[in-house]
DOMIDREN-164053 format. One record per residue (C-alpha): x, y, z; residue number from 1; residue in three letters. Coordinates in nm, 3 decimals. Example, Ala and Ser with C-alpha at 12.3 -4.5 7.8 and 13.67 -1.06 7.14 Angstrom:
// DOMIDREN-164053
<atom><px>1.230</px><py>-0.450</py><pz>0.780</pz><i>1</i><aa>ALA</aa></atom>
<atom><px>1.367</px><py>-0.106</py><pz>0.714</pz><i>2</i><aa>SER</aa></atom>
END
This chain:
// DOMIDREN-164053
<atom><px>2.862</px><py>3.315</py><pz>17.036</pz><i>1</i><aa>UNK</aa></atom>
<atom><px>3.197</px><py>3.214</py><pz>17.070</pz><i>2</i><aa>UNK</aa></atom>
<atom><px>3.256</px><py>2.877</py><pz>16.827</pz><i>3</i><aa>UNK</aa></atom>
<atom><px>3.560</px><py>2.753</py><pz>17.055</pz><i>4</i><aa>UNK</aa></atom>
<atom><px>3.804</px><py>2.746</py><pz>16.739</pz><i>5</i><aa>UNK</aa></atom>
<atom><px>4.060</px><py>2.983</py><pz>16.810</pz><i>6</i><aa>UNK</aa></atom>
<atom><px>4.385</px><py>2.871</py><pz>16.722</pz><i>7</i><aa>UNK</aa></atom>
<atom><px>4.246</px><py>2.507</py><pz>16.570</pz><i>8</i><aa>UNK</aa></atom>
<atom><px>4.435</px><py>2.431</py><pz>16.252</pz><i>9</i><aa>UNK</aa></atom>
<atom><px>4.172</px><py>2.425</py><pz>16.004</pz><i>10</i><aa>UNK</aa></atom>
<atom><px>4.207</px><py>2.322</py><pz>15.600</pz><i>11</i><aa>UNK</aa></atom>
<atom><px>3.974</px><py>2.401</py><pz>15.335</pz><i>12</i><aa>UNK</aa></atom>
<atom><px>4.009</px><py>2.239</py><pz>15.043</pz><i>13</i><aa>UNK</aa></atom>
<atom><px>3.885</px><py>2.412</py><pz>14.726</pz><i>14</i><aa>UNK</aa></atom>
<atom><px>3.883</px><py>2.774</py><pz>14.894</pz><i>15</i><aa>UNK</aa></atom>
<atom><px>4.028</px><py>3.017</py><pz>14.606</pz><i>16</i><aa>UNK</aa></atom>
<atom><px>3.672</px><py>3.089</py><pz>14.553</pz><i>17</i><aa>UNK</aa></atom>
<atom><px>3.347</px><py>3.086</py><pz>14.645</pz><i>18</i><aa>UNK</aa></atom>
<atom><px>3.195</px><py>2.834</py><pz>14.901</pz><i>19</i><aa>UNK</aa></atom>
<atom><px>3.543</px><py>2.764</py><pz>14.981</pz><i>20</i><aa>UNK</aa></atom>
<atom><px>3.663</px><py>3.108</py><pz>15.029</pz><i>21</i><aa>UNK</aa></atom>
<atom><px>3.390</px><py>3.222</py><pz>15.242</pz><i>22</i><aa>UNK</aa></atom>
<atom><px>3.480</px><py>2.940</py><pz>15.447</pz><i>23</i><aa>UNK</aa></atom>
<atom><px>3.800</px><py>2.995</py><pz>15.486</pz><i>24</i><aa>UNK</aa></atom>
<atom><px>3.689</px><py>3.383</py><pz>15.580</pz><i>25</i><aa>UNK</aa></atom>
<atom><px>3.471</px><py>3.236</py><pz>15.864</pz><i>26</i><aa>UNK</aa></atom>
<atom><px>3.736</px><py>3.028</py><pz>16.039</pz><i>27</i><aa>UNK</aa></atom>
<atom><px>3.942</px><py>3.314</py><pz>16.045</pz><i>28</i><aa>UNK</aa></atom>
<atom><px>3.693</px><py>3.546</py><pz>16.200</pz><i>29</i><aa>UNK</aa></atom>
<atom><px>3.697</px><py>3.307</py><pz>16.480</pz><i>30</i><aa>UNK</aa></atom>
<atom><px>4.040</px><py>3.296</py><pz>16.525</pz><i>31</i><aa>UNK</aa></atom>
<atom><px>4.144</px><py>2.972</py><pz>16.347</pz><i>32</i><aa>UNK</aa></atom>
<atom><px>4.484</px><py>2.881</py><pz>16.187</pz><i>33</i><aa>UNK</aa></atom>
<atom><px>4.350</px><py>2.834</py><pz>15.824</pz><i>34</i><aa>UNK</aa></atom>
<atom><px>4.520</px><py>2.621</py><pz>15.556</pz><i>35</i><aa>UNK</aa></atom>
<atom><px>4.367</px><py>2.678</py><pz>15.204</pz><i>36</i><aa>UNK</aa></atom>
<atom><px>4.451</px><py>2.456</py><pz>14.922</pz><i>37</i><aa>UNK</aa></atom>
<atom><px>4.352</px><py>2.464</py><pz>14.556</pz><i>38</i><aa>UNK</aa></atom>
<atom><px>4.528</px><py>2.371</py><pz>14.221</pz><i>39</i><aa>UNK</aa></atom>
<atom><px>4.586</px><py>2.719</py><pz>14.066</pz><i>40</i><aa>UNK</aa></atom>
<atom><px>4.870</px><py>2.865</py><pz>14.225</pz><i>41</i><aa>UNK</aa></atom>
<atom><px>4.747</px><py>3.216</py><pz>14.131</pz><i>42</i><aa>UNK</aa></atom>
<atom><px>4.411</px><py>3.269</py><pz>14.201</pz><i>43</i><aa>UNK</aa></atom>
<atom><px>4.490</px><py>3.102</py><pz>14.550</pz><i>44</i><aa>UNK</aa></atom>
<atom><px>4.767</px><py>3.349</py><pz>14.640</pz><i>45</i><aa>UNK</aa></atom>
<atom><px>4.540</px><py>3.607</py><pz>14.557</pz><i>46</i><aa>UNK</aa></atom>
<atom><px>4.248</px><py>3.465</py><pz>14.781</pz><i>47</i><aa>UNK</aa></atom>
<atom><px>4.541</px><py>3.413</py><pz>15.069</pz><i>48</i><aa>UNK</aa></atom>
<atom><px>4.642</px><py>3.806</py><pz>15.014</pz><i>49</i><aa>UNK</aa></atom>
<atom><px>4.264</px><py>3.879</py><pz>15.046</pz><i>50</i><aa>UNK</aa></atom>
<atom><px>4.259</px><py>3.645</py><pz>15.397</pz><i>51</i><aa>UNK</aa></atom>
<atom><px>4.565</px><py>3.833</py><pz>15.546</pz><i>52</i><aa>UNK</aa></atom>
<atom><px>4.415</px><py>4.183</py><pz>15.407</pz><i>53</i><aa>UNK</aa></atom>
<atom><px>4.142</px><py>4.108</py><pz>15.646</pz><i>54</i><aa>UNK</aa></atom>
<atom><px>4.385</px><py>3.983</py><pz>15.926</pz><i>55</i><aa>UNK</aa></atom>
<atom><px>4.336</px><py>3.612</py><pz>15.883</pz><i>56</i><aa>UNK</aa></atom>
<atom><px>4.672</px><py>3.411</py><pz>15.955</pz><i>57</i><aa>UNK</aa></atom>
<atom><px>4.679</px><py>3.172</py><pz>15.641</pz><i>58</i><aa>UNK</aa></atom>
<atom><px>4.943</px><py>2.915</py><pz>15.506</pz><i>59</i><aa>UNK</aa></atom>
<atom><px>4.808</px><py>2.852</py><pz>15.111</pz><i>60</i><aa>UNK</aa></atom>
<atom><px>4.919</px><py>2.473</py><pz>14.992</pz><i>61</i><aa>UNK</aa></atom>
<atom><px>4.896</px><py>2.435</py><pz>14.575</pz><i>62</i><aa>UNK</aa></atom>
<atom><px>4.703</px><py>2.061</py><pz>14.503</pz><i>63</i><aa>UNK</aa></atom>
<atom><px>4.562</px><py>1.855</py><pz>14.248</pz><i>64</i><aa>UNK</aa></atom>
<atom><px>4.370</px><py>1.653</py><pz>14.486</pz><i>65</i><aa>UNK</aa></atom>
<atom><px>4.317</px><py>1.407</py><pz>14.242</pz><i>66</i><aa>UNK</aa></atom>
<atom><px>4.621</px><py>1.269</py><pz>14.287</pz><i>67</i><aa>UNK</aa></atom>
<atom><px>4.636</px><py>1.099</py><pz>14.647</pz><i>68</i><aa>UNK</aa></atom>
<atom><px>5.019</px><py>1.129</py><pz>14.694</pz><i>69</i><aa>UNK</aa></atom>
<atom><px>4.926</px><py>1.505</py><pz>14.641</pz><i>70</i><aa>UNK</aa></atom>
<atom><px>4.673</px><py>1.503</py><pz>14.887</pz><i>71</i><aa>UNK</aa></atom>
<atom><px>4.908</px><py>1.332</py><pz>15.151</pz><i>72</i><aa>UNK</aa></atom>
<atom><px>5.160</px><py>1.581</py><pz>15.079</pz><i>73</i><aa>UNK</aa></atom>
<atom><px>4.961</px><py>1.880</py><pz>15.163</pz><i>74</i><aa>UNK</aa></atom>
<atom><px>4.860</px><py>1.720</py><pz>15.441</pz><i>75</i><aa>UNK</aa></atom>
<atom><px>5.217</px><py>1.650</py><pz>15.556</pz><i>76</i><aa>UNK</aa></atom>
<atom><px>5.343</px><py>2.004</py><pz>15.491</pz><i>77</i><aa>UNK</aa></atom>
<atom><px>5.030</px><py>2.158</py><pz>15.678</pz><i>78</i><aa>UNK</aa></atom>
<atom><px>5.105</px><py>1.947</py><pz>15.987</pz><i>79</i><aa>UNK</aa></atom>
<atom><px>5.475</px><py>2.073</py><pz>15.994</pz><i>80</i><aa>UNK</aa></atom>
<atom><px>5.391</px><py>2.460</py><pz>15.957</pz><i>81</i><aa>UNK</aa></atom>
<atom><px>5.080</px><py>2.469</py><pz>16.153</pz><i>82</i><aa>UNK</aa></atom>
<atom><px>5.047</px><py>2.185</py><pz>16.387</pz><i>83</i><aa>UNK</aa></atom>
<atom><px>4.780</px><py>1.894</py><pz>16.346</pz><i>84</i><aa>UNK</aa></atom>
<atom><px>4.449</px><py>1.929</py><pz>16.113</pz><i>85</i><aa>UNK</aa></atom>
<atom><px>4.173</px><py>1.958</py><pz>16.366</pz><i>86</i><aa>UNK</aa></atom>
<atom><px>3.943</px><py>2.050</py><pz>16.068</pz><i>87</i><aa>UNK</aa></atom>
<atom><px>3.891</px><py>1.899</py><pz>15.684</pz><i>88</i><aa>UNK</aa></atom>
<atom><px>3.686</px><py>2.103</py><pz>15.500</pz><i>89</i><aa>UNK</aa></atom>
<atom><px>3.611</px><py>1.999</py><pz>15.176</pz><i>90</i><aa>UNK</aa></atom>
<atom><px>3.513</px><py>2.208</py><pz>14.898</pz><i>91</i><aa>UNK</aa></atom>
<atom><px>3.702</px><py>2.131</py><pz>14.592</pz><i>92</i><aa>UNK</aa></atom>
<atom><px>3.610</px><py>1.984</py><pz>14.276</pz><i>93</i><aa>UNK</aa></atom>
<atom><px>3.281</px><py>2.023</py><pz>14.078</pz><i>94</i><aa>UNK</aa></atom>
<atom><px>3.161</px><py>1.835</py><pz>13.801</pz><i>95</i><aa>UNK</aa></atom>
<atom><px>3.097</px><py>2.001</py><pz>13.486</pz><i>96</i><aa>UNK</aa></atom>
<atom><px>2.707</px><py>2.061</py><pz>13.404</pz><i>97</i><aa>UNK</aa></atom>
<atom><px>2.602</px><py>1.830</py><pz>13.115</pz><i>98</i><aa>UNK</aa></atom>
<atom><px>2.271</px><py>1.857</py><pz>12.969</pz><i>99</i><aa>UNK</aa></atom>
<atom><px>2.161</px><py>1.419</py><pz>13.006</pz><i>100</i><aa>UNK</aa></atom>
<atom><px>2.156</px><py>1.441</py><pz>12.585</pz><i>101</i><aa>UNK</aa></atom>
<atom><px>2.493</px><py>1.484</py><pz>12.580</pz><i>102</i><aa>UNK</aa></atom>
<atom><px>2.683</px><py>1.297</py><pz>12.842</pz><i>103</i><aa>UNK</aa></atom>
<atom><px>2.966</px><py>1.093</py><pz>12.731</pz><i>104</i><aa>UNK</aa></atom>
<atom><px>3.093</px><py>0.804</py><pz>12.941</pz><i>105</i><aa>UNK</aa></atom>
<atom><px>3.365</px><py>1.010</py><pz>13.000</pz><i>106</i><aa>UNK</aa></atom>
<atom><px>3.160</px><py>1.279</py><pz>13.094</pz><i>107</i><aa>UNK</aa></atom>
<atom><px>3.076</px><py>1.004</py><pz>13.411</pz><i>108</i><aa>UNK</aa></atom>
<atom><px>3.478</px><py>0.941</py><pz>13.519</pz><i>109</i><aa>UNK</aa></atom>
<atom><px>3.522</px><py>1.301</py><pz>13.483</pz><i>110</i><aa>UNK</aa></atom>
<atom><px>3.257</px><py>1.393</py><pz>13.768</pz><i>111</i><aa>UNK</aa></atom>
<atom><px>3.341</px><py>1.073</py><pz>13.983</pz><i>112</i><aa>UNK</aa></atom>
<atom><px>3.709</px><py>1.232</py><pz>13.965</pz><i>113</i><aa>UNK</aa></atom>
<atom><px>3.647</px><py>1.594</py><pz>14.032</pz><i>114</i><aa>UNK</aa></atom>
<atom><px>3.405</px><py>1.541</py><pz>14.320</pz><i>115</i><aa>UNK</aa></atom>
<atom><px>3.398</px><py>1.198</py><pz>14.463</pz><i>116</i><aa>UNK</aa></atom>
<atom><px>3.784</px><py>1.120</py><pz>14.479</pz><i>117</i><aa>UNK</aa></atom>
<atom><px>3.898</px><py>1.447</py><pz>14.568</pz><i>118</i><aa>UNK</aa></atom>
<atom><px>3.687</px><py>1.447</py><pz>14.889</pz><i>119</i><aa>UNK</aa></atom>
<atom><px>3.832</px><py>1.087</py><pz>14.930</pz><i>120</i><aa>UNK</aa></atom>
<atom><px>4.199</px><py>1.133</py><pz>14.890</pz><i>121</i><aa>UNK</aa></atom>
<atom><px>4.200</px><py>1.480</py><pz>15.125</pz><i>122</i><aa>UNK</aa></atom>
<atom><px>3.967</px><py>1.284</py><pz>15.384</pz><i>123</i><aa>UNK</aa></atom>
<atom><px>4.238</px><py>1.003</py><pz>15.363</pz><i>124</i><aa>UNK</aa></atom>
<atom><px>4.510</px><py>1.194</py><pz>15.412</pz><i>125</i><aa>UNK</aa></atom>
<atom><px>4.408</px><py>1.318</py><pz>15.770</pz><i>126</i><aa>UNK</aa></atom>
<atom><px>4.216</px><py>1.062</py><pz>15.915</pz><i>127</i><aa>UNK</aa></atom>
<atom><px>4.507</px><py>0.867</py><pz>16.030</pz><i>128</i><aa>UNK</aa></atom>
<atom><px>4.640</px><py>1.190</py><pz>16.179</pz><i>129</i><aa>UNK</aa></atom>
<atom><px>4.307</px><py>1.214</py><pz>16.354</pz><i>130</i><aa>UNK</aa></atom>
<atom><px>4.276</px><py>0.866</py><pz>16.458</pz><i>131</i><aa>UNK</aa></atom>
<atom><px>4.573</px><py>0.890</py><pz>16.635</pz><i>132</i><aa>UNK</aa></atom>
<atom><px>4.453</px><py>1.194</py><pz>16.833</pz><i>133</i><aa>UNK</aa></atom>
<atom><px>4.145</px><py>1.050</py><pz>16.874</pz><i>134</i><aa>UNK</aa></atom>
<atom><px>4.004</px><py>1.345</py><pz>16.781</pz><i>135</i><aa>UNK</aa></atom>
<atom><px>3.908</px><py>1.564</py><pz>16.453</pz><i>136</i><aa>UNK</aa></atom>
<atom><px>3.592</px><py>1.720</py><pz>16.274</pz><i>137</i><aa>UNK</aa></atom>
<atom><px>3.544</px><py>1.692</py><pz>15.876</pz><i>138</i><aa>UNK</aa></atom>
<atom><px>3.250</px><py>1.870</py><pz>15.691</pz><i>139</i><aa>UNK</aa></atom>
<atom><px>3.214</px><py>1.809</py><pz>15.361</pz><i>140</i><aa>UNK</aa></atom>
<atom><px>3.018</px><py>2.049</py><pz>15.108</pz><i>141</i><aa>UNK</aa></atom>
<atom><px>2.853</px><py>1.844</py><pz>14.857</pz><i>142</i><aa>UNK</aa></atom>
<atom><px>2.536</px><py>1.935</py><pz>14.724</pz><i>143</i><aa>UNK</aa></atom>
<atom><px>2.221</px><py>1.904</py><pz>14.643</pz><i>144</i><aa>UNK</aa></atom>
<atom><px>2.234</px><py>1.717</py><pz>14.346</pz><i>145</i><aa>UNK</aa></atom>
<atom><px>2.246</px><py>1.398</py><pz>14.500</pz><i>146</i><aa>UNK</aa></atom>
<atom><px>1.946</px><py>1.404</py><pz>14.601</pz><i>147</i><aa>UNK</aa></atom>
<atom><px>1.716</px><py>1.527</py><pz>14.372</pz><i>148</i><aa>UNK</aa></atom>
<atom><px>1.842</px><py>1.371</py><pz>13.969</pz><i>149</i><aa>UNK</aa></atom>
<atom><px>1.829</px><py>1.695</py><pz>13.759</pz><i>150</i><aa>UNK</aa></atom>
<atom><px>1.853</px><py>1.640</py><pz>13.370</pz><i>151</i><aa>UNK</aa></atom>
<atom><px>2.167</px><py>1.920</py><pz>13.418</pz><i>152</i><aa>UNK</aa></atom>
<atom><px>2.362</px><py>1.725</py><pz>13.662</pz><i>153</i><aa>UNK</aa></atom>
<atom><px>2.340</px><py>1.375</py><pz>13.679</pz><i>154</i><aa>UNK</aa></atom>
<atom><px>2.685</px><py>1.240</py><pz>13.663</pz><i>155</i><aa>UNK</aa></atom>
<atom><px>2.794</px><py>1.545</py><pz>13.901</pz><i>156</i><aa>UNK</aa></atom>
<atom><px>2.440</px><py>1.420</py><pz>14.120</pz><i>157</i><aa>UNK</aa></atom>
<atom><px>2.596</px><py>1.040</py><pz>14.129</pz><i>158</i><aa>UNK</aa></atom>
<atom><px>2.911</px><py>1.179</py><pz>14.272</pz><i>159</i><aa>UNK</aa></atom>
<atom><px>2.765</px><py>1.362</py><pz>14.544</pz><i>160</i><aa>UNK</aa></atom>
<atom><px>2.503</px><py>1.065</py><pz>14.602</pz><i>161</i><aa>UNK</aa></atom>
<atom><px>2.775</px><py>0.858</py><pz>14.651</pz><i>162</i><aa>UNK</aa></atom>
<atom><px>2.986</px><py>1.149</py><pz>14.859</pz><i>163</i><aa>UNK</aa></atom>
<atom><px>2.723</px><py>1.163</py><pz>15.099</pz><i>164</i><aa>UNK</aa></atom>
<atom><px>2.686</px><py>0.778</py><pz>15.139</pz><i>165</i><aa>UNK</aa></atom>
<atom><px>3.075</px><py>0.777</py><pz>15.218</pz><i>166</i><aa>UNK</aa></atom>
<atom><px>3.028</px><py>1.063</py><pz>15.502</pz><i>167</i><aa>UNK</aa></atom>
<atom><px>2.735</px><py>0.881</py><pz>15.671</pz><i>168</i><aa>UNK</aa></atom>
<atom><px>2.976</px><py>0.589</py><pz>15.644</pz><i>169</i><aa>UNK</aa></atom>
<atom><px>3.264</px><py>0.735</py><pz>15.785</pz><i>170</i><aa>UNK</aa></atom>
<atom><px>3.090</px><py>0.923</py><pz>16.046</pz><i>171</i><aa>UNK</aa></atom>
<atom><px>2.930</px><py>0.570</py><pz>16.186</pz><i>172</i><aa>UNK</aa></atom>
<atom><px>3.277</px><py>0.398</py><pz>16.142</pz><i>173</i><aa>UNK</aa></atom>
<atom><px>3.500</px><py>0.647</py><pz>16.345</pz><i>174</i><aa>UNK</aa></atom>
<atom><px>3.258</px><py>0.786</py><pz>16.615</pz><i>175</i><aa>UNK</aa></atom>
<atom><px>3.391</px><py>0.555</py><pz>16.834</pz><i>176</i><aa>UNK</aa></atom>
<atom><px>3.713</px><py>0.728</py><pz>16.789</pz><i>177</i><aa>UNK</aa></atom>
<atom><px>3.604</px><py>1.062</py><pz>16.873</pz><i>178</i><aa>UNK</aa></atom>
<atom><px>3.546</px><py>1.193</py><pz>16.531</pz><i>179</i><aa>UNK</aa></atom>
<atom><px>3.260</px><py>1.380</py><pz>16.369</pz><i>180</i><aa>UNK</aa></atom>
<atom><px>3.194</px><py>1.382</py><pz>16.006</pz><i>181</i><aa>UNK</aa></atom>
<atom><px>2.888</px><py>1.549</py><pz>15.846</pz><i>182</i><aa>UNK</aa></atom>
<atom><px>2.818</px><py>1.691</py><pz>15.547</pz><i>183</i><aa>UNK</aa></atom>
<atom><px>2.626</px><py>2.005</py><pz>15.424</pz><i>184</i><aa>UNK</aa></atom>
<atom><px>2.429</px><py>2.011</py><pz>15.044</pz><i>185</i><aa>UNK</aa></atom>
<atom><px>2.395</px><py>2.365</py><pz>14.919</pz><i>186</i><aa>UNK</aa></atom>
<atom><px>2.144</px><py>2.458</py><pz>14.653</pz><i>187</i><aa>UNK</aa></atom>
<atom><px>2.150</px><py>2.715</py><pz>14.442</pz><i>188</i><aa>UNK</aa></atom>
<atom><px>2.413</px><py>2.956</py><pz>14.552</pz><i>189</i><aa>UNK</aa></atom>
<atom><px>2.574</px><py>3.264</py><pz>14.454</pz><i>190</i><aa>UNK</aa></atom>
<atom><px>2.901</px><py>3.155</py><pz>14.306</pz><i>191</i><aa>UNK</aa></atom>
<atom><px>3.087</px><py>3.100</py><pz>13.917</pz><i>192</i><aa>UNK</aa></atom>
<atom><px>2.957</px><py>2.741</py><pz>13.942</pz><i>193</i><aa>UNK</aa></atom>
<atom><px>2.613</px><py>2.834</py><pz>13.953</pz><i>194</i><aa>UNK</aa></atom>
<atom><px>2.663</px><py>3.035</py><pz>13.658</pz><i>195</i><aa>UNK</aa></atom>
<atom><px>2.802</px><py>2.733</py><pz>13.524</pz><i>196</i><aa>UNK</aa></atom>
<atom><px>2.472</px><py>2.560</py><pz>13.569</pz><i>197</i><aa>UNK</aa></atom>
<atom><px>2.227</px><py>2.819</py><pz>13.469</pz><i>198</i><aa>UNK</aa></atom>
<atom><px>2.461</px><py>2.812</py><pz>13.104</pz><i>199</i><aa>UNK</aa></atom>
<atom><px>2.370</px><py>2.401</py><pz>13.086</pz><i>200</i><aa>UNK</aa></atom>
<atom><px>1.999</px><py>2.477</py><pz>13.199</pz><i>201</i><aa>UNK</aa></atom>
<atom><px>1.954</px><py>2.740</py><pz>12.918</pz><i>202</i><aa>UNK</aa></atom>
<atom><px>2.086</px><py>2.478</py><pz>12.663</pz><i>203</i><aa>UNK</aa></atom>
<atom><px>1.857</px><py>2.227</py><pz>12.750</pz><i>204</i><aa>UNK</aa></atom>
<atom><px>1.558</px><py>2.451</py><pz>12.745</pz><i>205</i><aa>UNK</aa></atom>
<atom><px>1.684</px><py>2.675</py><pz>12.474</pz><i>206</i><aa>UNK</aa></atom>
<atom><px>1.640</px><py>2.970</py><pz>12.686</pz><i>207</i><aa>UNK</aa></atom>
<atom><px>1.878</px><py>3.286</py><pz>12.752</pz><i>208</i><aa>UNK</aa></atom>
<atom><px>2.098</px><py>3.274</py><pz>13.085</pz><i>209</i><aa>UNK</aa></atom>
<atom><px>1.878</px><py>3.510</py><pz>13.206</pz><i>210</i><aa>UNK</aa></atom>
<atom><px>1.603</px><py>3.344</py><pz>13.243</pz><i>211</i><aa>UNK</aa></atom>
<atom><px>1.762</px><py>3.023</py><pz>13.355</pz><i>212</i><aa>UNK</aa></atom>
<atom><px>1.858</px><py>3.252</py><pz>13.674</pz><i>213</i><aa>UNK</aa></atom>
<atom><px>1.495</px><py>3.417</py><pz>13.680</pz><i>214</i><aa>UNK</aa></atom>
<atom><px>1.347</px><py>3.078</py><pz>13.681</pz><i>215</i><aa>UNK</aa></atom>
<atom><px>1.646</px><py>2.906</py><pz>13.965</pz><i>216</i><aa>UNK</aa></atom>
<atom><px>1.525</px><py>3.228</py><pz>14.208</pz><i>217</i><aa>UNK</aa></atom>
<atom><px>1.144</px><py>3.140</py><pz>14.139</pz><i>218</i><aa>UNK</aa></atom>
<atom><px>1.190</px><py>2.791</py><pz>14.224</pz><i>219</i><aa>UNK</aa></atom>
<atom><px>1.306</px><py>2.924</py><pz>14.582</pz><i>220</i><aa>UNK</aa></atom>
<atom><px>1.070</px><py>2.907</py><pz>14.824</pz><i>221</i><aa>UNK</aa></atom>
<atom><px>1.246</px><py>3.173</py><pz>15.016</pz><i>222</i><aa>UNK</aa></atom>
<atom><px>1.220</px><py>3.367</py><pz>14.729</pz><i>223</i><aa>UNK</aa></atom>
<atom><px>1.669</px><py>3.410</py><pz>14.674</pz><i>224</i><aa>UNK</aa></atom>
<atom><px>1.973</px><py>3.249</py><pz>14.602</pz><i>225</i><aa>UNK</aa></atom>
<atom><px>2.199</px><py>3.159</py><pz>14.895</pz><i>226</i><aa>UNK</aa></atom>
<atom><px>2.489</px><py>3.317</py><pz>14.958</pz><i>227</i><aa>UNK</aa></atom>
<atom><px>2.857</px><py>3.174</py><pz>15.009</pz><i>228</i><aa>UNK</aa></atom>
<atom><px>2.857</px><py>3.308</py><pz>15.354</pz><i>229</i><aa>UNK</aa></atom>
<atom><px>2.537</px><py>3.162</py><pz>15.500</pz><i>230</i><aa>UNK</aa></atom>
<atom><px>2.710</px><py>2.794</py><pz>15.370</pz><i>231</i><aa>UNK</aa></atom>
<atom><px>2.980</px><py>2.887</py><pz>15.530</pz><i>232</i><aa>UNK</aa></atom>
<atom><px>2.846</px><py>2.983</py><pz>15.867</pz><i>233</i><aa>UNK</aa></atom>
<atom><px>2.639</px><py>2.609</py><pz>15.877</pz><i>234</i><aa>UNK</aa></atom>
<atom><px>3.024</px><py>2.482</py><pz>15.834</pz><i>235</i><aa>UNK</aa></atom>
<atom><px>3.154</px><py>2.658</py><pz>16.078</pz><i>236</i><aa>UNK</aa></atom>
<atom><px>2.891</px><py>2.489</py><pz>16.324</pz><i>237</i><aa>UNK</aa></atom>
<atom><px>2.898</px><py>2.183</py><pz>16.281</pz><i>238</i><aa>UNK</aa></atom>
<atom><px>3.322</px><py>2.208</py><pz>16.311</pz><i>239</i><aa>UNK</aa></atom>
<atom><px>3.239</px><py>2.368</py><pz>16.673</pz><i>240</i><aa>UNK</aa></atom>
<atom><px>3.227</px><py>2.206</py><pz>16.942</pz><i>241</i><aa>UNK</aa></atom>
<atom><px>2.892</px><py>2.368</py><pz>16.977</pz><i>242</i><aa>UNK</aa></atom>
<atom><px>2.798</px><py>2.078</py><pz>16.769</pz><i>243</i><aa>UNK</aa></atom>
<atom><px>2.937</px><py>1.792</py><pz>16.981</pz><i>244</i><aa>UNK</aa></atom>
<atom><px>2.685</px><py>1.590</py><pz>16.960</pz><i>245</i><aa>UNK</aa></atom>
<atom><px>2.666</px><py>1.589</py><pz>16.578</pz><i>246</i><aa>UNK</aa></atom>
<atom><px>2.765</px><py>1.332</py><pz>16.350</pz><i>247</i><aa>UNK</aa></atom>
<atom><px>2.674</px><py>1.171</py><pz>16.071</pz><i>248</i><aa>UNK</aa></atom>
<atom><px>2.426</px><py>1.449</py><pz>15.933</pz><i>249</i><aa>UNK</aa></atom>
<atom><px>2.307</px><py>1.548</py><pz>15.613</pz><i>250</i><aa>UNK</aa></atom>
<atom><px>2.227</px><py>1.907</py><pz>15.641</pz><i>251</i><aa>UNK</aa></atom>
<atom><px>2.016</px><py>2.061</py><pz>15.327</pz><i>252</i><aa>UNK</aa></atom>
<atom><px>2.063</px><py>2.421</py><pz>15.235</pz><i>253</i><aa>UNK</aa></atom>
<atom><px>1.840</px><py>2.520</py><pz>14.963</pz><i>254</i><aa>UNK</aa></atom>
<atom><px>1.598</px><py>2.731</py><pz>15.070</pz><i>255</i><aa>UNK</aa></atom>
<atom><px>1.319</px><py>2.423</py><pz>15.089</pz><i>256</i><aa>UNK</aa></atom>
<atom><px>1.321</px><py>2.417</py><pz>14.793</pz><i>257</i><aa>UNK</aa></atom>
<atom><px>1.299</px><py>2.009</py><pz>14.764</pz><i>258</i><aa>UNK</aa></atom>
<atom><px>1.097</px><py>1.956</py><pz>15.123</pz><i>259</i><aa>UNK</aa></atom>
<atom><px>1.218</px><py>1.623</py><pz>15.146</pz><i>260</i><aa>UNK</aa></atom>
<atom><px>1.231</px><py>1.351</py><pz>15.490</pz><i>261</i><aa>UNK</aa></atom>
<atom><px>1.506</px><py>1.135</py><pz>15.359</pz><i>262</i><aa>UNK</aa></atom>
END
């Protein structure tokens, strides 16, 4: 099926690794101008080298976007080498796994920071761009943590609670406009983060890391952990214009494992 993206400038956000990366693969593949951006300057030259390797045409853009004036400027210098953002895809930040026992207040700035105002200051920093054009697609990758409250992950749940609030939100305020925001919430997938998890999980039950994976592929109804490609091929979708007529959505990937209406 052809997607309809060739030669759209796309950014991913958080794509030296992971969800990210395999996003950033995907775009390519369908003949996309892809902008990566991360904060490590090394291990996102080394994802850009694997992009081109492949044949992907790839401008890399080193961020903290935590800092907005950051954000903008990545945006800015994007625009100039590629053309306009047609695409935002956000995948950067995580919040750090915290059994509930020992969660600091910090511990609940820290995940607000990482996840929640990343996505904000890199959705900020295109939407007037976007406006303008009266066009634009933004998917963000959240998770699902914010919607089910695990013992693990609740300040990094809060953030992505609230990250999916603001996407709903956004999507409602700017249709009008001609834009389409949506948001997909991966479970457990195949990527250093998870292992991240399944360390915070064994802690709290006082199990190996082993088992905490043994037990996070039992609780899958399908009976496996998702891959970074299969997120990254619902993200590619909904940027299409194969999904025109989506906006607004909330799209769970984890395997049914919470069979959930709302």
């Amino acid at each position: 099926m052809d997607l309809q993206l060739t030669d759209k400038v796309v950014l991913i956000t958080g794509a030296s690794k992971g969800i990210g990366l395999a996003c950033a693969q995907a775009f390519a593949d369908e003949g996309a101008r892809v902008a990566i951006a991360a904060r490590q300057a090394d291990t996102l030259e080394a994802a850009a080298a694997s992009l081109r390797a492949a044949g992907a045409t790839v401008l890399p853009v080193v961020a903290d976007l935590g800092d907005p004036a950051q954000a903008e400027g990545m945006a800015r210098q994007i625009a100039e080498t590629l053309g306009p953002i047609d695409v935002l895809v956000n995948s950067a930040g995580a919040a750090r796994r915290t059994p509930a026992p020992e969660l600091t207040a910090a511990d609940w700035h820290a995940a607000m920071d990482a996840k929640f105002f990343t996505y904000i200051h890199a959705m900020q920093a295109v939407l007037p761009g976007m406006l303008a054009r009266g066009s634009g697609v933004i998917v963000n990758v959240i998770g699902a943590g914010g919607k089910v409250a695990s013992p693990t992950h609740l300040a990094g749940g809060a953030a992505n609670a609230a990250l999916m609030l603001a996407s709903a939100g956004l999507a409602n305020a700017h249709a009008a406009a001609g834009l389409r925001i949506n948001a997909v919430n991966p479970g457990a997938t195949l990527t250093e983060r998870l292992q991240q998890g399944l360390e915070a999980e064994a802690r709290l039950a006082g199990i190996p890391v082993e088992e905490a994976r043994r037990r996070a592929t039992q609780r899958t109804p399908m009976g496996r952990l998702a891959t970074p490609e299969e997120i990254a091929n619902m993200v590619v979708f909904l940027a299409s214009p194969k999904a025109s007529y989506v906006t607004g959505a909330l799209v769970a990937m984890d395997g049914a494992s919470t069979p959930m209406v709302v």
